[in-house]
C-alpha positions as CSV (number, residue, x, y, z in Angstrom):
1,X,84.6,-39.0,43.5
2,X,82.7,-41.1,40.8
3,X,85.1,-44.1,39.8
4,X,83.5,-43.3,36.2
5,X,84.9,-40.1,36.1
6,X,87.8,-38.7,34.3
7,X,90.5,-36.9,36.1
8,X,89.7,-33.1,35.5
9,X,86.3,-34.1,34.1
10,X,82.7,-33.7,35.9
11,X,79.6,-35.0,35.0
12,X,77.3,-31.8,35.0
13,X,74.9,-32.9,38.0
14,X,78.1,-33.2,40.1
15,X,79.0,-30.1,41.3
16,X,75.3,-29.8,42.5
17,X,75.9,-32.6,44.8
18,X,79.5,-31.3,46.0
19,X,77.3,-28.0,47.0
20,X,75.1,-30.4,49.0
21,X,77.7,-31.4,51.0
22,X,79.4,-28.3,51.7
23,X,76.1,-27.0,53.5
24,X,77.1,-26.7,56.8
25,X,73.7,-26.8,58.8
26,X,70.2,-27.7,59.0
27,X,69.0,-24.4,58.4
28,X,71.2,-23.8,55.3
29,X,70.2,-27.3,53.8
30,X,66.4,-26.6,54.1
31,X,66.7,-23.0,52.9
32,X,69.2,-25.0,49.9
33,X,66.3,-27.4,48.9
34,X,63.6,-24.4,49.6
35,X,65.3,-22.4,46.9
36,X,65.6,-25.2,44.5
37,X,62.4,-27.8,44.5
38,X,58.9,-26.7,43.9
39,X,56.6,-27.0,47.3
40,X,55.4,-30.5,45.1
41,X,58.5,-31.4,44.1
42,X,59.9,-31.4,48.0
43,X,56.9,-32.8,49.2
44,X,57.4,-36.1,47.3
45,X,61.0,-36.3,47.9
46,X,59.7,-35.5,51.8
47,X,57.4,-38.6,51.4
48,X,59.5,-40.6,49.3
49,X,62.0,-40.4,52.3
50,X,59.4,-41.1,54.8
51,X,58.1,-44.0,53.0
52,X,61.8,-45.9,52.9
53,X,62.1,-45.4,56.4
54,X,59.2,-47.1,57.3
55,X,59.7,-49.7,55.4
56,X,63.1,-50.0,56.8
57,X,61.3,-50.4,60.3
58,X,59.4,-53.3,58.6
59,X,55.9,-51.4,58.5
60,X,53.3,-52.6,55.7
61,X,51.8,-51.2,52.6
62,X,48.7,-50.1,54.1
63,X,50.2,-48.5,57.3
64,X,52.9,-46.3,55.1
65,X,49.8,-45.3,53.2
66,X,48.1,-44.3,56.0
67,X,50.5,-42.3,57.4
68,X,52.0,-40.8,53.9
69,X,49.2,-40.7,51.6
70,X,51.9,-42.2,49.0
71,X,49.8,-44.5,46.8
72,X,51.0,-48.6,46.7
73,X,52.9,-47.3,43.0
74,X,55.2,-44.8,45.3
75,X,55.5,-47.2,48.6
76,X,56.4,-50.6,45.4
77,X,59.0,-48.3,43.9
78,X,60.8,-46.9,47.3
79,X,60.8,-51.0,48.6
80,X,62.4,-51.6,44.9
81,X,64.9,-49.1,45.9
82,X,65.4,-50.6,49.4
83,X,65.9,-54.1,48.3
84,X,67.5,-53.4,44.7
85,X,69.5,-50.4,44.6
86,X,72.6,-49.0,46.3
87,X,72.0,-49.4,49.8
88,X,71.8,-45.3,50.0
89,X,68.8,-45.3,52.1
90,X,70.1,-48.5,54.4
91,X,73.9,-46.4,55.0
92,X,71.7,-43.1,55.8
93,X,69.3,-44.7,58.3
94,X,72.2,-46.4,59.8
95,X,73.6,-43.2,60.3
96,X,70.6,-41.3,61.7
97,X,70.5,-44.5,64.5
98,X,74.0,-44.1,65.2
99,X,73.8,-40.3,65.7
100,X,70.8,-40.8,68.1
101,X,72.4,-42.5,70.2
């Protein structure tokens, strides 16, 4: 749990990401997400996701645009999160590549 957290004491978006994790398969995940983001909203987060991992596989701007349609603002601020953030997307990739194999 957060390290920020008080014992007994949950930040309000919390429990929404213990329900995450307690989905149990693909289905129920995609039917979770289905029920909670717009059609827009999940197709940005869809894109979003597909952007970091081509970046990740060391594809440029104009490429990920391409093959997205996310604009250089979208593909600047997912690299930002790549390179500056909490190394969410880099443990999740890793991940995905391990499972693979």
């Amino acid at each position: 749990m957060d390290k920020g957290i008080k014992a007994g004491k949950k930040k309000p978006h919390i429990e929404m990401y213990e329900a995450i994790l307690s989905l149990e398969t693909l289905d129920e995940c995609i039917g979770f997400f289905d029920d909670l983001c717009s059609v827009t909203e999940l197709r940005s987060i869809e894109q979003r996701y597909q952007v970091a991992r081509m970046l990740s596989e060391g594809h440029i701007y104009s490429t990920i645009s391409e093959k997205t349609g996310a604009s250089s603002a979208t593909i600047s601020r997912v690299n930002r999160s790549l390179h500056y953030g909490k190394d969410s997307y880099k443990t999740l990739f890793e991940r995905l590549d391990n499972n693979k194999k």
